[in-house]
N, C-alpha and C positions, 0 to 999 in steps of 0.2 A: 841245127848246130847253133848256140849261141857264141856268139863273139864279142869282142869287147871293142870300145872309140871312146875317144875324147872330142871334147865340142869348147872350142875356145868362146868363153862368157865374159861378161861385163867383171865379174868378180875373178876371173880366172880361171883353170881348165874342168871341166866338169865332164865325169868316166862311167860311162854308161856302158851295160850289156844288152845286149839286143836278137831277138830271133828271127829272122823272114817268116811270112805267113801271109794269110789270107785275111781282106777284108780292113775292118777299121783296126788301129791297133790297141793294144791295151799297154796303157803305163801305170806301171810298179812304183812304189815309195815307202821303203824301208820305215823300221821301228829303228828307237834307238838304243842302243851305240852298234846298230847292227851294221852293214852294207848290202848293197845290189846282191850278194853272194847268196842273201837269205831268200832269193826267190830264184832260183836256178832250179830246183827241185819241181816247183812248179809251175816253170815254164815247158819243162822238159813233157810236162803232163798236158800239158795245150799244145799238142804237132801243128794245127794247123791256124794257129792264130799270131799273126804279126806282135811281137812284143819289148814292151823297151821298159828298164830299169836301171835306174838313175841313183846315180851316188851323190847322196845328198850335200852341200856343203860342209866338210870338217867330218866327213865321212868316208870311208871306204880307200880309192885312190883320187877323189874330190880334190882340189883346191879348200883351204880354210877360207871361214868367213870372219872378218874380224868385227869388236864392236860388240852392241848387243842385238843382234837381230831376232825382230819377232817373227811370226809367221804367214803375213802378209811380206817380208822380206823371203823367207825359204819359197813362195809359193810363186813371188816373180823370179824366182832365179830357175824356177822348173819349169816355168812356162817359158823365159828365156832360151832354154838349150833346147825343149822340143822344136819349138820356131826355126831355131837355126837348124837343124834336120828336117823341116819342113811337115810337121806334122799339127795338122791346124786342130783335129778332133781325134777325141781317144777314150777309150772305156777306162777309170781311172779307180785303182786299187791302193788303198793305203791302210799300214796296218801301224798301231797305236799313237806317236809321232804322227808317222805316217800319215794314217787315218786323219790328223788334226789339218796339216798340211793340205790333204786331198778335199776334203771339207770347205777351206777357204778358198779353193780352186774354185770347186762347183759354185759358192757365192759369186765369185770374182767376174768369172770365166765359164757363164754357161753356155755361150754357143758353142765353145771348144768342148763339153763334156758329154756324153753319150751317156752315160751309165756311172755310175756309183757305188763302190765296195767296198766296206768299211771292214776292217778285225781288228777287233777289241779298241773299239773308240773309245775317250776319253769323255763320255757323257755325264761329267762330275758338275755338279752346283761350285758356286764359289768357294762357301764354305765346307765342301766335301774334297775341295784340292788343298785347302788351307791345311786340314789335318792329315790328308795324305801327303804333302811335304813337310812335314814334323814327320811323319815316319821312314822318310825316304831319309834313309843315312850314311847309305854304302859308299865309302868312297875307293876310288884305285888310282888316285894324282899318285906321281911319283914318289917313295918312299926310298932314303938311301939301304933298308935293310931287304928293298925287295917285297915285304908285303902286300906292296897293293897287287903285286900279279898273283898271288893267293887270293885277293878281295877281288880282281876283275874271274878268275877262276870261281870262286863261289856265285858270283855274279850270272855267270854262263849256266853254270851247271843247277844251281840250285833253286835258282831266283826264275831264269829266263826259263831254265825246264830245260835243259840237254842232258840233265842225267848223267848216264853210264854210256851216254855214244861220246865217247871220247875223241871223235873227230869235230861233231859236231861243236863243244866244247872248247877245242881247240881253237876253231873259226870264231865263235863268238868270242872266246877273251881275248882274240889277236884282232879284233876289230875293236872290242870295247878299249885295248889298251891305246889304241890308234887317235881314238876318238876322244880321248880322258878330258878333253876341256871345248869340246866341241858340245858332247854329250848335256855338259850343264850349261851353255848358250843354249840349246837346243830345250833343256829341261825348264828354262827360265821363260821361252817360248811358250810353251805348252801350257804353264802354268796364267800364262798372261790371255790365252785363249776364251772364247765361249763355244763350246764345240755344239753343247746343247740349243744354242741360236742361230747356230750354224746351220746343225740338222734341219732344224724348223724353217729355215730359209730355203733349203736345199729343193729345188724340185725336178733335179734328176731321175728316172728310175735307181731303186736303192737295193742294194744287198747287204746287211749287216749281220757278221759272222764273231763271234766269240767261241772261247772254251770255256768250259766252268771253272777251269780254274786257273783262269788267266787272271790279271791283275786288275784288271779292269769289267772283270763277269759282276762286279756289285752295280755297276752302272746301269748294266745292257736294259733294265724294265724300262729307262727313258726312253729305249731305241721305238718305239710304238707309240708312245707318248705324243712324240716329236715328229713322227713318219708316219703314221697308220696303215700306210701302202705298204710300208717298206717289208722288206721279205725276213724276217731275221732266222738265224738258224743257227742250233749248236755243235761246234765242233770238237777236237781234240785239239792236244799237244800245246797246254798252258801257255806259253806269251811265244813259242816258238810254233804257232798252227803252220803256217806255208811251209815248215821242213816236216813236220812230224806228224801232218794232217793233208799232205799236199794233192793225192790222189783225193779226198773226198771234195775237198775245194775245190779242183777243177772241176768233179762232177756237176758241184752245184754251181759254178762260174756257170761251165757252161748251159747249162737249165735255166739259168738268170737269164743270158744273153741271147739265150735264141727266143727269150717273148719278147724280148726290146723289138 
């Protein structure tokens, strides 16, 4: 059964879902403008493994973060709230944001990290983010005619990949509309990042998972580059893999974690 808590932080309250289970636990870290919600599906698919996912700052039912914070800020504020739950080590899953987030953990904080799981990391050069924010244009800030909840809907359905599951959809634009200025701190983060010297730092055991046609599948050939160990593997369900890919992820989660 998962369930939900709050863990009072330095920055304010921070809304985690969580599973009982066995052994070390594994923490979850959303993409964005998603929330904790986007991994339920597959947690439900790990019965036996202890799990926590955490609603990022300016996310989900999170407290905001104000300011500009980069992602050595996001990444003390995750290590923040597990401590206060007492969780000193964890198998750590991070998908796009996410992923970048999870990344500067492992640099930071390796005797806290077991394992390593990236989907669809941001392994862009400098100047391959420079031109993928000249393309990034979508906005859904508040419009007095309503528009932008047609732009965070296109957003959901089109962009992140929910398609014609109109619940899915629903969850996504009712989070992306949530998060409408948290999204570009967060965006402004990610862009400020080296995910690719990250990797190379990294010397956690790694799983690195994309879709082809997630937004970030033009990167994935550095994942080998950067890791040579690293395990990479292709999945489904475009920038939304843990809802619409979540049965095969767990298989290969768990295939990952039991040679750790």
């Amino acid at each position: 059964m998962i369930q939900k808590a709050y863990i009072e932080t330095s920055i304010g309250q921070c809304h985690y879902r969580y599973k009982a289970g066995e052994g070390i636990p594994i923490a979850l870290l959303h993409q964005t403008p998603s929330s904790s919600l986007m991994y339920e599906k597959l947690i439900s698919h790990l019965p036996q493994h202890a799990c926590i996912a955490i609603d990022t700052p300016g996310f989900g039912l999170s407290d905001d973060i104000s300011g500009n914070p980069n992602i050595e800020d996001y990444g003390n504020y995750i290590v923040e709230a597990l401590d206060s739950i007492d969780i000193k080590e964890f198998h750590l899953i991070g998908h796009h944001s996410g992923a970048s987030i999870a990344l500067h953990l492992e640099n930071k904080y390796k005797d806290m990290i077991v394992s390593l799981t990236l989907i669809g990391a941001f392994l862009a050069t400098k100047e391959e983010k420079e031109l993928m924010k000249k393309q990034t244009g979508l906005d859904w800030s508040p419009k007095e005619d309503g528009a932008h909840l047609m732009n965070a809907w296109k957003l959901a359905g089109d962009i992140l990949g929910a398609g014609e599951n109109i619940a899915l959809r629903q969850r996504e634009t009712l989070d992306a509309i949530r998060a409408e200025v948290s999204a570009k701190q967060m965006h402004e983060a990610v862009w400020g990042f080296n995910e690719i010297e990250a990797l190379r730092k990294a010397e956690s055991p790694c799983l690195i998972l994309c879709s082809e046609d997630d937004v970030m599948y033009p990167f994935l050939n550095k994942a080998k580059v950067c890791r040579p160990d690293a395990i990479v593997e292709i999945i489904q369900g475009k920038n939304l893999e843990p809802d619409l890919d979540a049965k095969n992820i767990s298989v290969l989660l768990r295939e990952f974690l039991e040679k750790i």
